[in-house]
Every structure is written in C-alpha cells, then in structure tokens.
PDB file with one MODEL, atoms N, CA, C and O in Angstrom:
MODEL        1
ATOM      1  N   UNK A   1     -17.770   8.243  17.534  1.00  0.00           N
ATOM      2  CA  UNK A   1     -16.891   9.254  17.005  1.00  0.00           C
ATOM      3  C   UNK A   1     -17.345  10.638  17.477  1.00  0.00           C
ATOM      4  O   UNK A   1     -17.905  11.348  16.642  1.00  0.00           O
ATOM      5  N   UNK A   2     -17.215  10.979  18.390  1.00  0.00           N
ATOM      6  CA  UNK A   2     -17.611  11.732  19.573  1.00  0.00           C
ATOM      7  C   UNK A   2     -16.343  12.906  19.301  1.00  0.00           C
ATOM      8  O   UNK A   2     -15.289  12.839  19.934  1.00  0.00           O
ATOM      9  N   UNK A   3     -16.558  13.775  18.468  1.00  0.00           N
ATOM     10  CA  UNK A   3     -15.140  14.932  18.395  1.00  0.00           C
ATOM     11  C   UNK A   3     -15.074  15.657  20.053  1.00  0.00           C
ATOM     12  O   UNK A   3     -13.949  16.069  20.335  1.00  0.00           O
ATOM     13  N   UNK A   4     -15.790  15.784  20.786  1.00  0.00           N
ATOM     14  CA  UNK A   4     -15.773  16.461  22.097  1.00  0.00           C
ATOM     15  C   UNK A   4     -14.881  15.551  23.066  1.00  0.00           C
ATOM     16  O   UNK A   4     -14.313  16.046  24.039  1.00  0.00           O
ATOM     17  N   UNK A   5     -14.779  14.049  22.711  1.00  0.00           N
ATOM     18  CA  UNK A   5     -14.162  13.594  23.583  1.00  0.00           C
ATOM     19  C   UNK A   5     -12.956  13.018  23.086  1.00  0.00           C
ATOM     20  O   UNK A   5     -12.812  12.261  22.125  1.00  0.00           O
ATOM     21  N   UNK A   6     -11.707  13.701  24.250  1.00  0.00           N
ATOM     22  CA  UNK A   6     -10.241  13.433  23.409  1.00  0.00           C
ATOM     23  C   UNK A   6     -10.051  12.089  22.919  1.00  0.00           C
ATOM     24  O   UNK A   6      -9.531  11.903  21.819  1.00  0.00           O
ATOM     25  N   UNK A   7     -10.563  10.821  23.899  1.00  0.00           N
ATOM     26  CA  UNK A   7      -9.834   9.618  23.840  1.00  0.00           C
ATOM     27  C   UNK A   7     -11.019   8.848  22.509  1.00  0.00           C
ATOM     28  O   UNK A   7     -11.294   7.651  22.588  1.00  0.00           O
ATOM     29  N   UNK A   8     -11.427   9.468  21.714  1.00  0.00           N
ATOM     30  CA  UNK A   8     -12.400   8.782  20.422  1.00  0.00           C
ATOM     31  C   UNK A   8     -11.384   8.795  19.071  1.00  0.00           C
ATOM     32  O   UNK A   8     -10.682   9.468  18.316  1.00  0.00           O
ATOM     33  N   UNK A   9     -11.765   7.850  19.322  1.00  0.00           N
ATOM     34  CA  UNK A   9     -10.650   7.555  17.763  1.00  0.00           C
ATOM     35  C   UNK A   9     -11.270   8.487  16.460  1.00  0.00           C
ATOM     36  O   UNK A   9     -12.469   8.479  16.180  1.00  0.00           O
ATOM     37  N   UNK A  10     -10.631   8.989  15.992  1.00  0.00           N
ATOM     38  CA  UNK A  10     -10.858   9.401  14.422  1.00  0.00           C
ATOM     39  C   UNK A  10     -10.496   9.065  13.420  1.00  0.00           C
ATOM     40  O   UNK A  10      -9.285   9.042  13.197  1.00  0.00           O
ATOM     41  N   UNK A  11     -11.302   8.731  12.581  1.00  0.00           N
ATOM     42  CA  UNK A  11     -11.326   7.504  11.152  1.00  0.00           C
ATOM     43  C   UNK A  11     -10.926   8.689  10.248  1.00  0.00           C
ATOM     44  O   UNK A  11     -11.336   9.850  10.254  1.00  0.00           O
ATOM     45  N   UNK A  12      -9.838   7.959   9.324  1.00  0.00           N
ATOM     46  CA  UNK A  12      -9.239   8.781   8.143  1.00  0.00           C
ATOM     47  C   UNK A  12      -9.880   8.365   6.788  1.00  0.00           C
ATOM     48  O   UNK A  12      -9.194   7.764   5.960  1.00  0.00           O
ATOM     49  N   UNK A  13     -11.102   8.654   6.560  1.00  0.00           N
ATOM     50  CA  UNK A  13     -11.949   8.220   4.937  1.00  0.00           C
ATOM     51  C   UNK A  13     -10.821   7.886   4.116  1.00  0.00           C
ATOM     52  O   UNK A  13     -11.118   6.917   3.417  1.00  0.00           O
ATOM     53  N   UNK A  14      -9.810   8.231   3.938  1.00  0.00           N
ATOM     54  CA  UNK A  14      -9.096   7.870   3.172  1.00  0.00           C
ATOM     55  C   UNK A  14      -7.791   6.524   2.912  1.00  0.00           C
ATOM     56  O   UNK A  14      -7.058   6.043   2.048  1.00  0.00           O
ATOM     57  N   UNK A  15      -8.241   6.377   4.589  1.00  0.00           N
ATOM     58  CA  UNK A  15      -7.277   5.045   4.862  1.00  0.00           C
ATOM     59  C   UNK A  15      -8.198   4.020   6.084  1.00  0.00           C
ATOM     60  O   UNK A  15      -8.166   3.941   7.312  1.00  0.00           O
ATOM     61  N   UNK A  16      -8.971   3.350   5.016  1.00  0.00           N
ATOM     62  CA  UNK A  16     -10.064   2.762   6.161  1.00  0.00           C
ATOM     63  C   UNK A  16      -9.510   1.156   6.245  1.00  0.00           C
ATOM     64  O   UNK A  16      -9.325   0.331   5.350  1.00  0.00           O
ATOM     65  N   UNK A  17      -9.371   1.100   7.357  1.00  0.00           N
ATOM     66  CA  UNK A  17      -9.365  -0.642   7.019  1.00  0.00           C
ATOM     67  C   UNK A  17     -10.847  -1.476   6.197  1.00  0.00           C
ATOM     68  O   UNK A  17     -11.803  -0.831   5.768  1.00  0.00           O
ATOM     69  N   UNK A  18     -10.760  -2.658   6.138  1.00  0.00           N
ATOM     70  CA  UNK A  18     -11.683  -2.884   5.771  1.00  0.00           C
ATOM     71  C   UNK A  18     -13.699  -3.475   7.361  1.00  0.00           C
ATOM     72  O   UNK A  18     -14.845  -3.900   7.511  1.00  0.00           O
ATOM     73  N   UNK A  19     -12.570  -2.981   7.869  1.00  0.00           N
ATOM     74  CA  UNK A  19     -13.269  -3.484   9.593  1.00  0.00           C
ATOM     75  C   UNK A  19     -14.320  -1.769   9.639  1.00  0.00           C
ATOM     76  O   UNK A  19     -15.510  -1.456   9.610  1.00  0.00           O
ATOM     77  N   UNK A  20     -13.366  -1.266   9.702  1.00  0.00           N
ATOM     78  CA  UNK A  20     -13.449   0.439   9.531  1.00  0.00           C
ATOM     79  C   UNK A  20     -15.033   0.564   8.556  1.00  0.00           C
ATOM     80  O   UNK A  20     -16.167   0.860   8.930  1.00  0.00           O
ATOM     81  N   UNK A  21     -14.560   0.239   7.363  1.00  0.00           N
ATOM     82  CA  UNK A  21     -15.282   0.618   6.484  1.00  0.00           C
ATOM     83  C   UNK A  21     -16.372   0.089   6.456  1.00  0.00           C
ATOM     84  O   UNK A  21     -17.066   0.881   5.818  1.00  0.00           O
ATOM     85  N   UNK A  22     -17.145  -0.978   6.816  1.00  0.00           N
ATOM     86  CA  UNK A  22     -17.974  -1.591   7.125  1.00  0.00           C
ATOM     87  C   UNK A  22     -18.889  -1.404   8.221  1.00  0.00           C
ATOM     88  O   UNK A  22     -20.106  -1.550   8.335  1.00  0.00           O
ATOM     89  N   UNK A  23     -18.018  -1.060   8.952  1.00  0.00           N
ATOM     90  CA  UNK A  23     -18.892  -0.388  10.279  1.00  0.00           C
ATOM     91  C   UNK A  23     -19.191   1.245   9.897  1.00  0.00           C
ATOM     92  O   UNK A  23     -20.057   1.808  10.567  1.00  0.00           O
ATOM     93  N   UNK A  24     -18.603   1.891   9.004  1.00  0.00           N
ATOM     94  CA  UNK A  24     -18.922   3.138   8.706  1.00  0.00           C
ATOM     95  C   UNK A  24     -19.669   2.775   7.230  1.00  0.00           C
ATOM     96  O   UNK A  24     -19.668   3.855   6.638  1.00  0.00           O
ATOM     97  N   UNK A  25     -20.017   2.224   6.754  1.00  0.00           N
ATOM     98  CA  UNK A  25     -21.303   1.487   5.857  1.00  0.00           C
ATOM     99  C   UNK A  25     -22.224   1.714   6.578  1.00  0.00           C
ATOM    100  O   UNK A  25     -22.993   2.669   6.689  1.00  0.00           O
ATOM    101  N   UNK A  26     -22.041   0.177   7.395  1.00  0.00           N
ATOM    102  CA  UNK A  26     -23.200  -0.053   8.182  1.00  0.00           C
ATOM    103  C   UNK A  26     -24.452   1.411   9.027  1.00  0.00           C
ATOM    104  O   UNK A  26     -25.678   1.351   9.124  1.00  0.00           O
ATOM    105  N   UNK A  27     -23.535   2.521   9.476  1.00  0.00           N
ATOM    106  CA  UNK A  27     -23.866   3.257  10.021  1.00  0.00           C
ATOM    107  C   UNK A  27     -24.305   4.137   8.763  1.00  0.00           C
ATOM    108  O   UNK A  27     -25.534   4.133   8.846  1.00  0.00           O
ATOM    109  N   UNK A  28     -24.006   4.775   7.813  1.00  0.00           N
ATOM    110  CA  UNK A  28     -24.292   6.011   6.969  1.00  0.00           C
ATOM    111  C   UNK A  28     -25.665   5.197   6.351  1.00  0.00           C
ATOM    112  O   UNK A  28     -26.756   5.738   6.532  1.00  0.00           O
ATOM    113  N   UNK A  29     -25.601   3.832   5.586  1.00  0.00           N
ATOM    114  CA  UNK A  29     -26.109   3.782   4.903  1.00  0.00           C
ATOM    115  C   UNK A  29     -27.650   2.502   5.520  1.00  0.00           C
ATOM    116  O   UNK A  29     -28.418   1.846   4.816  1.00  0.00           O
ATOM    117  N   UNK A  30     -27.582   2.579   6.706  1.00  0.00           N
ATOM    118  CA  UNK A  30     -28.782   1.949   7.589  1.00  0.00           C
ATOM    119  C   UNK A  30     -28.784   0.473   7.249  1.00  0.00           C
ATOM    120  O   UNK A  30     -29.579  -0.167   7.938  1.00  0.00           O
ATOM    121  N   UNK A  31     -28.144  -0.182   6.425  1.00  0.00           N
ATOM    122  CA  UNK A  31     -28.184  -1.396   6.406  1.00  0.00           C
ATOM    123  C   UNK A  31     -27.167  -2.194   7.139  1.00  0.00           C
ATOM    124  O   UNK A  31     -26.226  -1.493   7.511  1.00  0.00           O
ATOM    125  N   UNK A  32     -27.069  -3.496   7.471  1.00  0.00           N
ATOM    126  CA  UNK A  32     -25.448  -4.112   7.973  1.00  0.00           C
ATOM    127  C   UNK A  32     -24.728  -4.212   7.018  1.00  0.00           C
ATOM    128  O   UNK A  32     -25.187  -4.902   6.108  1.00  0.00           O
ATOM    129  N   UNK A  33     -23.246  -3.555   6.789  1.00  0.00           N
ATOM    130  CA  UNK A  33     -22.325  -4.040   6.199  1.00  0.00           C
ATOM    131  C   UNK A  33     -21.457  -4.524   6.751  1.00  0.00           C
ATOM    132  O   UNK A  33     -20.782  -3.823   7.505  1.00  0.00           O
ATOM    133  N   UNK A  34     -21.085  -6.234   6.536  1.00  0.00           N
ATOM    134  CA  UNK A  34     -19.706  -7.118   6.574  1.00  0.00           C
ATOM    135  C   UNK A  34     -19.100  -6.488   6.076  1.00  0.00           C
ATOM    136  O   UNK A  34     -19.174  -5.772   5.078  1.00  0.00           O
ATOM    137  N   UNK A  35     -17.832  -6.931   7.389  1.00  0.00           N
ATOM    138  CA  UNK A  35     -16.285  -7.187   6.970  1.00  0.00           C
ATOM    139  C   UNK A  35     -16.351  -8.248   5.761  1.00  0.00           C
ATOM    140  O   UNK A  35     -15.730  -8.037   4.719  1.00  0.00           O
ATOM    141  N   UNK A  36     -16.948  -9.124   5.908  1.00  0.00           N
ATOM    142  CA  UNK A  36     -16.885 -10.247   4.905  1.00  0.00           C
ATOM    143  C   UNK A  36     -17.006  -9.635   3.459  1.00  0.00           C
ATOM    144  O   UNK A  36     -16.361 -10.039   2.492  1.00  0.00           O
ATOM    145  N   UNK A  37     -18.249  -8.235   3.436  1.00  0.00           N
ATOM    146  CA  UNK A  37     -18.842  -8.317   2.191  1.00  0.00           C
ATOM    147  C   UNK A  37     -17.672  -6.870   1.569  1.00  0.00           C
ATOM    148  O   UNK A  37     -17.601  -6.409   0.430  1.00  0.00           O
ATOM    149  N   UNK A  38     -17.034  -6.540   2.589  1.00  0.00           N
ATOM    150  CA  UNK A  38     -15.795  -5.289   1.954  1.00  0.00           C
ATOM    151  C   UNK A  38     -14.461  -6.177   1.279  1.00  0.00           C
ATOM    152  O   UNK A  38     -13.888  -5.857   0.237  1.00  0.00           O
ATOM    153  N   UNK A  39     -14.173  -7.185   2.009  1.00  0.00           N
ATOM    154  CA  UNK A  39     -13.192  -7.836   1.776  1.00  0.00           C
ATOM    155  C   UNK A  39     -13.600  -8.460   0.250  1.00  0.00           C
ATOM    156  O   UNK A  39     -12.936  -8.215  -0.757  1.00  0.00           O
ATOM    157  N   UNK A  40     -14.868  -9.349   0.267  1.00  0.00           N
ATOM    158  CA  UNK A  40     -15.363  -9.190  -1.357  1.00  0.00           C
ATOM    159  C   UNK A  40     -14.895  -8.676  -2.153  1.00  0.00           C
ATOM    160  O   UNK A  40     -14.056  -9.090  -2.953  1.00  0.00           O
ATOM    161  N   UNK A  41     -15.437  -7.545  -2.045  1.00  0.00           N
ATOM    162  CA  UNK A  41     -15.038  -6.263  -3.394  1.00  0.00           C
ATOM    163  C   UNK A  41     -13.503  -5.878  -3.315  1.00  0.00           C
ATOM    164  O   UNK A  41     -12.869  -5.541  -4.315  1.00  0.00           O
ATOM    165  N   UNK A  42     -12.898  -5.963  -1.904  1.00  0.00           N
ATOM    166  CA  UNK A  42     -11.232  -5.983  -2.291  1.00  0.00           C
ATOM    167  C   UNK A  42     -10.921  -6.791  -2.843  1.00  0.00           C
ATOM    168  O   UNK A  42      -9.967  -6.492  -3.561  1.00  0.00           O
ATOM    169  N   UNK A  43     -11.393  -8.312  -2.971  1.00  0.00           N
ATOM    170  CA  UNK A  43     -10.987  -9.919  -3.721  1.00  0.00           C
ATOM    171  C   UNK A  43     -11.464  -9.259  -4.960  1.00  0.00           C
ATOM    172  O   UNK A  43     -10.482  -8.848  -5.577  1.00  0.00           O
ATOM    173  N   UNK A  44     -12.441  -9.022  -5.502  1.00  0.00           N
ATOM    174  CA  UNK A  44     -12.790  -8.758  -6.575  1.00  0.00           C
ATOM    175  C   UNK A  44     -12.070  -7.431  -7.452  1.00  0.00           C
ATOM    176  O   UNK A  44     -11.983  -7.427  -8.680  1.00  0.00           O
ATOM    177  N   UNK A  45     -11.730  -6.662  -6.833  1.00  0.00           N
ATOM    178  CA  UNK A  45     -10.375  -5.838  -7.672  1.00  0.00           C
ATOM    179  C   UNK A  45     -10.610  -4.250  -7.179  1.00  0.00           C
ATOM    180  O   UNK A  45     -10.053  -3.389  -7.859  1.00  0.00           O
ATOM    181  N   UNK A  46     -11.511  -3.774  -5.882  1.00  0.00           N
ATOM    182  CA  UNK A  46     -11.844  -2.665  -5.420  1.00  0.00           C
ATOM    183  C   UNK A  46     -10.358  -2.207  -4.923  1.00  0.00           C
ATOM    184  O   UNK A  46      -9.758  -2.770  -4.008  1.00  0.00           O
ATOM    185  N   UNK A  47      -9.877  -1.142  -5.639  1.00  0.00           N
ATOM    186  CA  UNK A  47      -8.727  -0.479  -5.425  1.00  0.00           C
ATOM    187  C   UNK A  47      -8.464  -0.160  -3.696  1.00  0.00           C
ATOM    188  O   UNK A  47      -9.229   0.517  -3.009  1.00  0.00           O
ATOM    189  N   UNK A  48      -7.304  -0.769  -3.246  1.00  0.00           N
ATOM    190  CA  UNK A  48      -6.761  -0.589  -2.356  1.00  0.00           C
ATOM    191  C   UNK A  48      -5.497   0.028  -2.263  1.00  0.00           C
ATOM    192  O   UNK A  48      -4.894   0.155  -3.329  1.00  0.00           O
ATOM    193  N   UNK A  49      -4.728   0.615  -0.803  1.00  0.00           N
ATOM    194  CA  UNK A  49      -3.715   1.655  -0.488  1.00  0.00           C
ATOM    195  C   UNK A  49      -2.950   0.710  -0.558  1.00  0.00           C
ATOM    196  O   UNK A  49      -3.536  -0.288  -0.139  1.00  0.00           O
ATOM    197  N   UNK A  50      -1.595   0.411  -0.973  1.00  0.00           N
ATOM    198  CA  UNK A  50      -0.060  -0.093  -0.609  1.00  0.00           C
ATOM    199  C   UNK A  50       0.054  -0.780   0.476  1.00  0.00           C
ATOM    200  O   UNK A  50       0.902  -1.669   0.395  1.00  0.00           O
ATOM    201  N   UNK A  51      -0.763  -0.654   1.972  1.00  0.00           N
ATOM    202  CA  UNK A  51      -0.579  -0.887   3.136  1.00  0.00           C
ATOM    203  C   UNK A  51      -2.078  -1.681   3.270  1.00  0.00           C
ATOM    204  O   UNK A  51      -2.520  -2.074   4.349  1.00  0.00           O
ATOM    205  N   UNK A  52      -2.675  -1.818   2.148  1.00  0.00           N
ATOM    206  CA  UNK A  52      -4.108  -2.865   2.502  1.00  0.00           C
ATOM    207  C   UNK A  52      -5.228  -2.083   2.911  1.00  0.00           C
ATOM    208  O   UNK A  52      -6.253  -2.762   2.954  1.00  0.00           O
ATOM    209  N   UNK A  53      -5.386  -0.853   3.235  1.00  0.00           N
ATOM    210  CA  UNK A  53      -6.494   0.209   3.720  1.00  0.00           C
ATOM    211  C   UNK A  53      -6.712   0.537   2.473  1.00  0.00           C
ATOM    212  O   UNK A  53      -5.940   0.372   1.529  1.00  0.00           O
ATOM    213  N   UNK A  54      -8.194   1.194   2.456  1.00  0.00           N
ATOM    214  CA  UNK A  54      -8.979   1.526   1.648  1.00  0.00           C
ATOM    215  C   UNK A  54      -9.640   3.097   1.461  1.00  0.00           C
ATOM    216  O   UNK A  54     -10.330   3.325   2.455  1.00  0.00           O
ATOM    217  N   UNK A  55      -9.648   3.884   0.812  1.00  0.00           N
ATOM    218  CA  UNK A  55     -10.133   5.402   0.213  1.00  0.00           C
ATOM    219  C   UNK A  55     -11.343   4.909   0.392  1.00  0.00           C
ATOM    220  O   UNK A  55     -11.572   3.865  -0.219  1.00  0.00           O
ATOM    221  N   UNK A  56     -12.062   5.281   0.948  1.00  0.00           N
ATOM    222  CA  UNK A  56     -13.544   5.613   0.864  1.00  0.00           C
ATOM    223  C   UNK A  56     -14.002   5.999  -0.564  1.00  0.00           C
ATOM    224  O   UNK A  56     -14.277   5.196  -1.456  1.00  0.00           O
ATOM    225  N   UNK A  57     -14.023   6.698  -0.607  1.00  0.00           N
ATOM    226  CA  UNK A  57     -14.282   7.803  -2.264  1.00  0.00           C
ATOM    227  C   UNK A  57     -13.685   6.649  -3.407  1.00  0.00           C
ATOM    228  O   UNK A  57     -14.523   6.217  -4.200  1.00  0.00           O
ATOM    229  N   UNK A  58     -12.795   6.326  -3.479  1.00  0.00           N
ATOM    230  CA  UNK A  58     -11.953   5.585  -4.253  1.00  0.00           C
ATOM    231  C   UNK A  58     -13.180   4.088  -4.182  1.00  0.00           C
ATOM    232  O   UNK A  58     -13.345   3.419  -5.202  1.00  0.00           O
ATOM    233  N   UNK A  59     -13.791   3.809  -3.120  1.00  0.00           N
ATOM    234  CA  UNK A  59     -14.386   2.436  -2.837  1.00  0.00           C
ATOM    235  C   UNK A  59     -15.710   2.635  -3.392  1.00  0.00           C
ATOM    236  O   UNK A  59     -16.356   1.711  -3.887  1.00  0.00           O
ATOM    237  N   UNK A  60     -16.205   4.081  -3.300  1.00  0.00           N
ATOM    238  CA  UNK A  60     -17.276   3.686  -3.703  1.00  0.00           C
ATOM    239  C   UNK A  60     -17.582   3.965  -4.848  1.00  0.00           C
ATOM    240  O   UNK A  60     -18.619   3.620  -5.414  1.00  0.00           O
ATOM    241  N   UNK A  61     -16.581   4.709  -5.354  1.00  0.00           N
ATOM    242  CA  UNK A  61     -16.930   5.021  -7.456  1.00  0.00           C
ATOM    243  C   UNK A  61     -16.724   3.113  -7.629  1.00  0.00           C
ATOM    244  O   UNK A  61     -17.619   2.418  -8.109  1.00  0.00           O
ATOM    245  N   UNK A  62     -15.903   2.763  -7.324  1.00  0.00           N
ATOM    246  CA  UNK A  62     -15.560   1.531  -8.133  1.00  0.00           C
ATOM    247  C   UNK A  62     -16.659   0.249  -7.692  1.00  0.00           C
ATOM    248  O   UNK A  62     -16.693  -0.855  -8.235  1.00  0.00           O
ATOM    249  N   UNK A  63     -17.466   0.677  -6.653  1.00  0.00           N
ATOM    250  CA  UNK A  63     -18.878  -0.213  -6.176  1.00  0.00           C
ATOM    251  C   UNK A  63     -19.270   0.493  -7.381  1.00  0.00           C
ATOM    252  O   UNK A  63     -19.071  -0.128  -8.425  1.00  0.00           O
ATOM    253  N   UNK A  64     -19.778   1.642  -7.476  1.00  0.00           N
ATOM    254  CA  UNK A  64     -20.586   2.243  -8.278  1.00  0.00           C
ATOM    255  C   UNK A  64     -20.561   1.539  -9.853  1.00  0.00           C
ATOM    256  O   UNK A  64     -21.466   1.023 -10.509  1.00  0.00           O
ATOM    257  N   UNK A  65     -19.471   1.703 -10.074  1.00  0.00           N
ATOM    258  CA  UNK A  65     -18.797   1.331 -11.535  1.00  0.00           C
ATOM    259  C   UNK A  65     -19.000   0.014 -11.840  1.00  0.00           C
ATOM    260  O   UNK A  65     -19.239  -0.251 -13.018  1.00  0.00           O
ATOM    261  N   UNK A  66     -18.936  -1.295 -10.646  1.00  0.00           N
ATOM    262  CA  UNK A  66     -19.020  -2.419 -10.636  1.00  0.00           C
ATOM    263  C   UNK A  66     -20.506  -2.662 -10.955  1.00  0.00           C
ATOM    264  O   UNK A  66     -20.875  -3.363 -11.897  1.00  0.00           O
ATOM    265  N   UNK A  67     -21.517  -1.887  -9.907  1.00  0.00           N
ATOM    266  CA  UNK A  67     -22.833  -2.546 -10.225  1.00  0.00           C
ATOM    267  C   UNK A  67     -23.413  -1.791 -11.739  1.00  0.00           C
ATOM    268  O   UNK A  67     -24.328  -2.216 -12.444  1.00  0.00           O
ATOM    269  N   UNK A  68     -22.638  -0.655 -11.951  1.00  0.00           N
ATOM    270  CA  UNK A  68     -23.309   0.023 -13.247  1.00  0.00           C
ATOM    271  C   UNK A  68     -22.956  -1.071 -14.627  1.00  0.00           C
ATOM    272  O   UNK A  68     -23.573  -1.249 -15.677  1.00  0.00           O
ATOM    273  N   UNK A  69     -21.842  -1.609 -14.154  1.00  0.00           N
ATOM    274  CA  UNK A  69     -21.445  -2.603 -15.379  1.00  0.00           C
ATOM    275  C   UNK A  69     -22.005  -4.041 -15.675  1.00  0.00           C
ATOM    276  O   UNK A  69     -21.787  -4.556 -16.772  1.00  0.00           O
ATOM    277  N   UNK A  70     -22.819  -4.774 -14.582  1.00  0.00           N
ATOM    278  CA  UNK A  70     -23.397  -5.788 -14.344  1.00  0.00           C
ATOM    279  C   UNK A  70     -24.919  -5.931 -15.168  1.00  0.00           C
ATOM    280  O   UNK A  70     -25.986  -5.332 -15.037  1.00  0.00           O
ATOM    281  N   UNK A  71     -24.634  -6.608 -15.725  1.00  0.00           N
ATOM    282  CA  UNK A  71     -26.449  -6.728 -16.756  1.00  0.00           C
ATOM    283  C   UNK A  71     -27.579  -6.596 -15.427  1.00  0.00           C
ATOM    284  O   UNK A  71     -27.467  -6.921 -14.245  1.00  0.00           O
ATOM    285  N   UNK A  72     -28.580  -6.035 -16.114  1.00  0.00           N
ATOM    286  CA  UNK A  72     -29.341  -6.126 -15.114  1.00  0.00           C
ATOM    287  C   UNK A  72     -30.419  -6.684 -15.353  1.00  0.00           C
ATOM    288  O   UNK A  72     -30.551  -6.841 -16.567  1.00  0.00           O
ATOM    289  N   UNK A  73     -31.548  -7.191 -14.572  1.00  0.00           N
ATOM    290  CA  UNK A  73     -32.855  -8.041 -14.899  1.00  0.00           C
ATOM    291  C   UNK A  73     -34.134  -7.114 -15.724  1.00  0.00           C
ATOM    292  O   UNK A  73     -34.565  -5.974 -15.547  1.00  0.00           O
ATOM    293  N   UNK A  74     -34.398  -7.937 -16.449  1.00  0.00           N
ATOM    294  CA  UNK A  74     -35.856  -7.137 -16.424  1.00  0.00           C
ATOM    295  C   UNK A  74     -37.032  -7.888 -16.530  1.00  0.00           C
ATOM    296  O   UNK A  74     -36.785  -9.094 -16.512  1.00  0.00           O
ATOM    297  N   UNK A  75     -37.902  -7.690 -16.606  1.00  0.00           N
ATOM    298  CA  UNK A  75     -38.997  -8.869 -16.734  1.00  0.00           C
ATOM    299  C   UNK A  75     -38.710  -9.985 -16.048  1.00  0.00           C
ATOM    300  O   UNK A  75     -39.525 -10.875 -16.290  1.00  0.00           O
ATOM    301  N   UNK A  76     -37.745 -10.332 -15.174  1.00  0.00           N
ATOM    302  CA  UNK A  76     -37.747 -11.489 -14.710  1.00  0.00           C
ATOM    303  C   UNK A  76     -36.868 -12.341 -15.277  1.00  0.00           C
ATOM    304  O   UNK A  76     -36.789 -13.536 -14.994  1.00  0.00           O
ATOM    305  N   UNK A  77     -36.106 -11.686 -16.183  1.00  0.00           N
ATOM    306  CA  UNK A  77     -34.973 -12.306 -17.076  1.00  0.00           C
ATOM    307  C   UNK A  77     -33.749 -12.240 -16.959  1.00  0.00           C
ATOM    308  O   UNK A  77     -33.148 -11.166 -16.988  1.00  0.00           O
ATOM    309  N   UNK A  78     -33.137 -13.470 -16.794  1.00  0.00           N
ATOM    310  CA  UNK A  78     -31.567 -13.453 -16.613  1.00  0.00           C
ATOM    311  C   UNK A  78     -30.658 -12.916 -17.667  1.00  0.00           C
ATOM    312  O   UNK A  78     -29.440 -12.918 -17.492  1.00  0.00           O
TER     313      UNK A  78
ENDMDL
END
C-alpha cells in the first residue's frame, strides 16, 4: 500500500472484505491472521455491511466485547 504509486490499491477500513482484513491483521498486529479465523467471528455474529464487507472499527469493538464477555481462567480453572 505504497500511496506514491498510482497502480496500489487502497483499502477502505470501513469496507474490508474478510481476505482484506486479515491480511491487514496479520500486518498491524505481527501475528498471522486467517481468512478462516475472520470468517469465524463473522459466523459467530461480528457485525457485517449489507454487501458482506466488514468496518474495521465496527470489527474490532465487537472482538473486543466478545473476548471481554468470555469467563476467563484462573488458577488453572475452567
């Protein structure tokens, strides 16, 4: 994503596919993110656009919201 060069595509945060978004995971946040593991959280109820693309911002309060709501371990306890 090279802004100096005309023929580079530019990603709209706000309408990411889920291919998109994963590869712009993968890159911000240093780990690999799947297509497999975005499509997940769309199966699982991560708010999507009318047309199947995804808000960035919109994707990640509701990751956020998802893991804040999940019991969590302690001691080694389920």
């Amino acid at each position: 994503m090279d802004a100096d060069q005309p023929n580079s595509q530019q990603l709209n945060p706000a309408a990411l596919t889920a291919a998109e978004a994963a590869r712009l995971l993968s890159a911000a946040g240093g780990r690999p993110v799947a297509v497999d593991m975005v499509q997940a959280a769309i199966d699982a109820g991560a708010p999507v656009l009318a047309d199947g693309r995804l808000n960035l911002v919109e994707l990640m309060a509701w990751l956020e919201k998802d893991i804040a709501e999940k019991p969590r371990l302690a001691d080694g306890q389920v």
